[in-house]
Structures are given as C-alpha cells and as structure tokens.
C-alpha positions as CSV (number, residue, x, y, z in Angstrom):
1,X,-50.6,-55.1,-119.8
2,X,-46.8,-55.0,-120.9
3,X,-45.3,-57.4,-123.7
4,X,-43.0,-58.8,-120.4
5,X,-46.1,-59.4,-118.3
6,X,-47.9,-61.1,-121.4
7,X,-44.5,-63.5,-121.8
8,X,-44.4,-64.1,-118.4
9,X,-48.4,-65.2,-118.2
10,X,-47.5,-67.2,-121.2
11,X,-44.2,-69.2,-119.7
12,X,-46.4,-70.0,-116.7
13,X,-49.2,-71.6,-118.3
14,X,-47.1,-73.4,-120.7
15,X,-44.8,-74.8,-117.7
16,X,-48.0,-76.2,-116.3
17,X,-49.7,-77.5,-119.7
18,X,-46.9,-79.5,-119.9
19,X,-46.9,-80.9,-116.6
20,X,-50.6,-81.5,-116.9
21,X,-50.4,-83.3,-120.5
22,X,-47.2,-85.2,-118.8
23,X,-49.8,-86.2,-115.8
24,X,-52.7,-87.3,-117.9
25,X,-50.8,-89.1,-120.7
26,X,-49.3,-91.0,-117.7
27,X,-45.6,-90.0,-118.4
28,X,-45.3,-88.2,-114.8
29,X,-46.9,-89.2,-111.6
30,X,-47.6,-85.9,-109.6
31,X,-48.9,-88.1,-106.6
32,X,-45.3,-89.0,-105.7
33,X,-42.5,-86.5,-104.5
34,X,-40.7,-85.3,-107.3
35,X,-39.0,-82.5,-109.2
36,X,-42.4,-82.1,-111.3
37,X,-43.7,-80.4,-107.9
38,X,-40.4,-77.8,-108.3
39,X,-41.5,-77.3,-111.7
40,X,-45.4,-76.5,-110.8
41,X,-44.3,-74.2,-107.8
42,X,-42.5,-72.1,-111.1
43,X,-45.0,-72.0,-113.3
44,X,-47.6,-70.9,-110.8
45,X,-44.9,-68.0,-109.7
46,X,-44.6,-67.3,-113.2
47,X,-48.2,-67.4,-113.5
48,X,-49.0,-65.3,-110.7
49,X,-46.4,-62.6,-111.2
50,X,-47.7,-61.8,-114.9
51,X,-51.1,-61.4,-113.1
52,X,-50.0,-59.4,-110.1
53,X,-46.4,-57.7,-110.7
54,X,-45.4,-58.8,-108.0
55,X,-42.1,-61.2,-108.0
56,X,-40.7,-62.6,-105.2
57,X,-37.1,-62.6,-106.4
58,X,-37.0,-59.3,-106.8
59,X,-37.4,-58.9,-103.5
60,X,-35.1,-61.2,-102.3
61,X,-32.3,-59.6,-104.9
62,X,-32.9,-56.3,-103.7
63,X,-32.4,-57.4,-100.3
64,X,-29.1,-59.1,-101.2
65,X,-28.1,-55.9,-102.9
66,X,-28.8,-55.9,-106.0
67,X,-29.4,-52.9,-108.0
68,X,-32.6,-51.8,-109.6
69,X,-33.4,-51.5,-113.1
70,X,-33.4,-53.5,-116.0
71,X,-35.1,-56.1,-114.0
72,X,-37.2,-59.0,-115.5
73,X,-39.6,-58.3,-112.6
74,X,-39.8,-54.4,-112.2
75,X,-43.0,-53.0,-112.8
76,X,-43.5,-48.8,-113.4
C-alpha cells in the first residue's frame, strides 16, 4: 500500500471520527439535513478510495480534459 493511499485512508477516517464525536457529544445532529451529510459523503470517498484506488474525480477530470499524471488519485 502507497504512503498516498495510507494518507488518504487516514483523512477519511478522521473526517468521520470527527463527525461521529461531534454526533455523540451532541454538538451536531446528523438526523437533520445538513452540511455534516456533505462532509460524511467525503470522508467515506476518501475512505473508500484509499481502500479501492479507485477515485471518482479522476474520472470526471479526465473526462473534462484534464491531463494525466501527477494526480492525487492515479494509481500504477
């Protein structure tokens, strides 16, 4: 596993520690509609992608045109 998967696994979890501690301290209320459910759907993504490779913007930016390499996401 490469050092960007690794900090990629590690920004996702800590995205959704926080929004958990936030939930169960009673600072955020994830039964409503709010911007905490934005901020799940990333760090599940984030999660996901250090798991899998796979990145969904990536594909989306190469479709736009974007060039290859260099990327956050690429995997070899």
């Amino acid at each position: 596993m490469s050092i960007e998967r690794i900090i990629r696994i590690m920004a996702g979890a800590f995205i959704l520690l926080s929004l958990a501690l936030a939930h169960f301290m009673g600072q955020a209320d994830l039964s409503s509609l709010s911007w905490l459910w934005f901020t799940a759907f990333i760090g599940l993504n984030l999660l996901q992608s250090g798991f899998t490779g796979f990145c969904p913007p990536e594909k989306l930016l190469k479709k736009l045109g974007f060039q290859e390499g260099g990327s956050a996401c690429s995997t070899k």
